[in-house]
N, C-alpha and C positions, 0 to 999 in steps of 0.2 A: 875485603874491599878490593884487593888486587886481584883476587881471582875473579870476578867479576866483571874487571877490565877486562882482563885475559881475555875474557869467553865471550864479551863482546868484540873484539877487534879481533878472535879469530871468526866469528860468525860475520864480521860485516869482509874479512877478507874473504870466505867461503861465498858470500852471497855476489862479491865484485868479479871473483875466480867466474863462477857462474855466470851469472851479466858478458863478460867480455867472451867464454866460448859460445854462448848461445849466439852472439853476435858475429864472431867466425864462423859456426856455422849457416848462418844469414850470408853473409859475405862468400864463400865456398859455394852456394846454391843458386845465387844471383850469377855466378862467374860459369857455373856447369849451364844454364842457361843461355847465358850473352856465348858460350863456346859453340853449343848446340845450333843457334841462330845464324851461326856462321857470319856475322854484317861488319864484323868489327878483327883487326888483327890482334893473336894472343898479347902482342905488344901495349894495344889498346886497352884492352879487358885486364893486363895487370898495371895497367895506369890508374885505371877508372877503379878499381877495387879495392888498389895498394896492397896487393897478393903480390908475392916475390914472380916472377918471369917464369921461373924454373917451376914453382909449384904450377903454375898455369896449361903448362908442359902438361908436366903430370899428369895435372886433372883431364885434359884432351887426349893423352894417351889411354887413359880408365874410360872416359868416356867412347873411345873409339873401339875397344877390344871390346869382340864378339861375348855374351850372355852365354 
């Protein structure tokens, strides 16, 4: 009977794990977007997202460097 627990509350942490990156990646693709758009300052877009500043950074430096 414990094992049973087990293997559900690690499946329901696996399927939560999963929920919240799909969700960061949601979140990540909205922000390369609104960067893209250029209407709003990185300031903005890591308000609006609750992406750290620094990551925002980032994502506009990826986005900026040449293919």
């Amino acid at each position: 009977m414990m094992n049973l627990f087990d293997e559900e509350e690690v499946i329901r942490s696996y399927i939560r794990s999963e929920r919240y990156e799909a969700e960061q990646n949601t979140v990540k693709e909205i922000a390369v977007r609104m960067i893209k758009a250029q209407k709003m300052t990185l300031e903005e877009i890591a308000d609006c997202t609750e992406l750290p500043l620094d990551f925002i950074r980032d994502l506009q430096t990826e986005i900026m460097q040449p293919s």
